[in-house]
N, C-alpha and C positions, 0 to 999 in steps of 0.2 A: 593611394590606400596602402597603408603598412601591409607588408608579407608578415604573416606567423608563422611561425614553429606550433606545431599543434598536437600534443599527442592523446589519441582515445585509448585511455586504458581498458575499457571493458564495454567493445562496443556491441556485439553477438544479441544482448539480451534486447537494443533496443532496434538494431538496425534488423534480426531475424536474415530470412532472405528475401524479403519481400522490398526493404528499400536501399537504394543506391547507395553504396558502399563509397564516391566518392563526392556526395552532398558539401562537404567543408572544401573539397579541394581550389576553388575558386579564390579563397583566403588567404593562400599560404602553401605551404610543404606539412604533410600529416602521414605521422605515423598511426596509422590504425590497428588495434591488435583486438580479437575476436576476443579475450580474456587477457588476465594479467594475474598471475599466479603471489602471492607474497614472497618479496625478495627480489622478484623478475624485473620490477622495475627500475631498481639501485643497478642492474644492468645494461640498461638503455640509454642513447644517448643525451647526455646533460645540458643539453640546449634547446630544449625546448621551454617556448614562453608562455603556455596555454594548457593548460590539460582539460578534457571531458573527461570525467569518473561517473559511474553510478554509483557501485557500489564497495570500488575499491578505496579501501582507508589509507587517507592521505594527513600524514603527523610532519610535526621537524626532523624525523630523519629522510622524509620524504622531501620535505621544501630543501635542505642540506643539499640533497643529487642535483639540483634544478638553481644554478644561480640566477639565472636570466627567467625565471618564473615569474609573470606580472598579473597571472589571470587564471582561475581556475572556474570551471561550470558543472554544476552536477546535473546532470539528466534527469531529474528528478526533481518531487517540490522536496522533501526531506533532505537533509546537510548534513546530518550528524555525521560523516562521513570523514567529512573535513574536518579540521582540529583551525576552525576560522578565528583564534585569537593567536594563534602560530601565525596563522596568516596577517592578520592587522599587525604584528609587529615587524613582519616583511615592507610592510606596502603591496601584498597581495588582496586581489579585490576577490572574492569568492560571490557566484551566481548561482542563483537556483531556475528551476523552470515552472511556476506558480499555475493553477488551474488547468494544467493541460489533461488528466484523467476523470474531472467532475461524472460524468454521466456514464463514463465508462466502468468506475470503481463501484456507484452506485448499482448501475445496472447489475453486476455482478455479487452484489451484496443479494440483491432481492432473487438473482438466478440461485445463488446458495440455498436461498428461504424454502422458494416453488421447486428449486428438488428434490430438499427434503419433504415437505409435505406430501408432491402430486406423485414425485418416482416415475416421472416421465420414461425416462430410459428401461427401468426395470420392465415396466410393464408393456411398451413398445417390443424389445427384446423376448417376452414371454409370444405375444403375437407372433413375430418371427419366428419363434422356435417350434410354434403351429399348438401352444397351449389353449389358446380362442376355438379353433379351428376342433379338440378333441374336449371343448367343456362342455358339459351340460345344460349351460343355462347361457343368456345370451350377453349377460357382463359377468365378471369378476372381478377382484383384488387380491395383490399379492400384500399388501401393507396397508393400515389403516390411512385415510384421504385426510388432509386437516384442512380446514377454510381461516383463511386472517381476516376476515371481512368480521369488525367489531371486537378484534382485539388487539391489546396495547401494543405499540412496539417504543422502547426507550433505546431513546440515539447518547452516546456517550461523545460530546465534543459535534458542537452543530455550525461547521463551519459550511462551506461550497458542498463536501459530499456528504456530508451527514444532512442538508438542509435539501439536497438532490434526491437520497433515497427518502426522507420524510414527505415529499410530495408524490413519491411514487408508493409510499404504501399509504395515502391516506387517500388516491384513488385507488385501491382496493379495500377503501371503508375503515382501514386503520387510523386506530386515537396514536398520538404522538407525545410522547411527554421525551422531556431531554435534559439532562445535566451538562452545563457548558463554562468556562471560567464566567460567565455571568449571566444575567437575565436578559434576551436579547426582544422580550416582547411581543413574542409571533402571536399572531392570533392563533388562538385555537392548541396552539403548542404550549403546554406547560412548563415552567422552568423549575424542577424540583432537585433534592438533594442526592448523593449517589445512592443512600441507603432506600430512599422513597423510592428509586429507580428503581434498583434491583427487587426492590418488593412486591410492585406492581407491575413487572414488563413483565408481556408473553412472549417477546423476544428484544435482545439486546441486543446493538449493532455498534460495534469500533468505532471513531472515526477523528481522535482525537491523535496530536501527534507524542512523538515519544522524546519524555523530558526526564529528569527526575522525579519531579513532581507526579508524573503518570505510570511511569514503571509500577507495573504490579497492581496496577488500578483494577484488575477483577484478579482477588485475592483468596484464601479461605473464605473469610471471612462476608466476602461479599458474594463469593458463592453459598455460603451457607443462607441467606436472605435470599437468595431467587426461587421463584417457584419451581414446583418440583415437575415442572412440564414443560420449562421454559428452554428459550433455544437463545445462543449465545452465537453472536456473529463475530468473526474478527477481520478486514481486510486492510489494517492499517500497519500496525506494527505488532510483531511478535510479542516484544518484550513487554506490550500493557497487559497480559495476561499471566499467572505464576500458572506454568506448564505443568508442573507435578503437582499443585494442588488442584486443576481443571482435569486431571489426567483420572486424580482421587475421584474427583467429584461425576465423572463419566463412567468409573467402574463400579462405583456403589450406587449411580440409578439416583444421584442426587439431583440432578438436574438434566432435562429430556437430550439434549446435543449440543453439539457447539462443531458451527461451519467454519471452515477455518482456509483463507490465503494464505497467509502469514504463520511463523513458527518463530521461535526464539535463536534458532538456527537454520541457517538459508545456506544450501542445503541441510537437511537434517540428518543424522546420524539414523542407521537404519534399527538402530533400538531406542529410537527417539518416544518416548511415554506417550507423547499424544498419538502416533502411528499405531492402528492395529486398535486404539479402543471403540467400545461401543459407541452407535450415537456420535463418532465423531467423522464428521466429512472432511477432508483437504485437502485441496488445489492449489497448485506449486506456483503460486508467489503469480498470477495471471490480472486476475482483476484489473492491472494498468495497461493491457498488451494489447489492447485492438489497435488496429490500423489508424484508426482515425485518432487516438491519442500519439503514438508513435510520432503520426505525421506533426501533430499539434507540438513537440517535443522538438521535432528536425528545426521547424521553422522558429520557434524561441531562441536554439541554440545560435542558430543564422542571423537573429535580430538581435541575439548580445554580442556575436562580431561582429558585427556591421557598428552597432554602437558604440562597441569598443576602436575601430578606425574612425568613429565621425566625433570624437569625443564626446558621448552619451548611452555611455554606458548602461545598460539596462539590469533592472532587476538583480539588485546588491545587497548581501546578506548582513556584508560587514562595515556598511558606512561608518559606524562609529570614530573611526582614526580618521582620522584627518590627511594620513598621508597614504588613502586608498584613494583611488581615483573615482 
């Protein structure tokens, strides 16, 4: 079995402290670094043949540092990270790590839904603070309760997680209608246009990936077509949403909220527009971080080394060249 040179550039977000810090070492020699700062990498040594990135951008002034670069893997199913036509004219083969957060990202989609709605925590918290305990009557609410049982929810991009939370809200009695680059057939799931979408959803959920094509895909303008009670989910990528026109549309009470993972900037600037508005919830980029997607992530990365020494290569973004392996 060939030895690698292995360096994880930004490895903190996915290893936590919860998994073994030297999983790859059996491979090879691996530098691991909890983060990687821009610049910090053009400082490290030039021989390594392998890199993991998640989310550090990797271009030709990065392939430049790295001659003996044969293999790049991103932890993640997203790539855009990577500049992988830099890479086909190396002969770098770039990997991704395909279905490893399905029910996890969903799950989290619909924990966004029920907390807006039920306010679990608020109202737990109110108990604790002995609010129950000095009330008058023998329930109360601090916010009004909503039920999704018999209302639309419209999925944007119905791949694995979009097709994952559709089964999970249509056992809480949710209609499913969804716009996707085509008609995929589902029974009982509509395939309608973006504008039909926005028209009819009591709530909209991401789940499409980030291309040209989809940059900006909930716009003014298709915020101005959603109903004016409706909830906007996003935990896919930041940039399919235009952040100051959703920012517009949350501070004038145009549309009920918008749950949000994902931002246009990861981290966000602390006078970032969408922070701080009404109606708007966001949780720091989670949605993929359970355990059991993690683990689901170590063991991909472990089966495209391994395929990479048995020559079978796993899971290739950039077959198209011919002199990728």
């Amino acid at each position: 079995m060939e030895s690698l040179k292995i360096l994880i550039t930004d490895g903190h977000a996915l290893f936590q402290d919860d998994i073994p810090k030297n999983a790859f070492d059996s491979f090879g020699s691996v530098i691991w670094r909890p983060r990687t700062h821009p610049d910090e990498l053009l400082q490290l040594p030039a021989d390594a043949n392998f890199i993991i990135t998640n989310k550090y951008v990797i271009g030709p002034r990065e392939l430049d540092h790295f001659p003996n670069l044969r293999l790049i893997a991103v932890s993640a199913t997203g790539y855009n990270c990577v500049d992988t036509a830099a890479c086909r004219s190396r002969g770098i083969s770039v990997c991704n790590v395909p279905a490893y957060g399905t029910h996890s990202v969903a799950q989290h989609a619909l924990a966004l839904l029920l907390h807006f709605s039920n306010r679990v925590a608020l109202h737990a918290g109110s108990v604790e603070s002995g609010a129950w305990s000095r009330n008058a009557d023998w329930c109360y609410t601090l916010t009004p309760i909503r039920e999704w049982h018999g209302k639309t929810l419209g999925i944007i991009g119905m791949g694995r997680i979009g097709a994952c939370l559709a089964g999970m809200a249509e056992a809480m009695g949710m209609q499913v209608i969804y716009h996707h680059t085509r008609d995929l057939g589902m029974p009982g799931r509509a395939f309608v246009d973006l504008h039909t979408l926005a028209a009819n959803s009591d709530v909209i959920s991401l789940h499409c990936p980030l291309t040209p094509q989809t940059r900006h895909i909930v716009n003014e303008t298709f915020l101005e077509v959603m109903k004016g009670a409706a909830i906007l989910i996003n935990t896919s990528r930041g940039p399919l949403i235009d952040q100051e026109a959703l920012a517009l549309a949350l501070r004038s009470g145009r549309i009920g909220a918008a749950l949000l993972d994902v931002l246009d900037t990861e981290p966000p600037p602390a006078d970032h527009p969408l922070i701080g508005c009404p109606n708007a919830i966001i949780t720091p980029h989670i949605a993929w971080i359970s355990r059991e997607a993690r683990d689901r992530i170590i063991d991909t990365l472990r089966a495209i080394l391994t395929g990479w020494n048995e020559g079978n290569l796993k899971y290739v973004v950039n077959l198209e060249d011919n002199n990728v392996k």
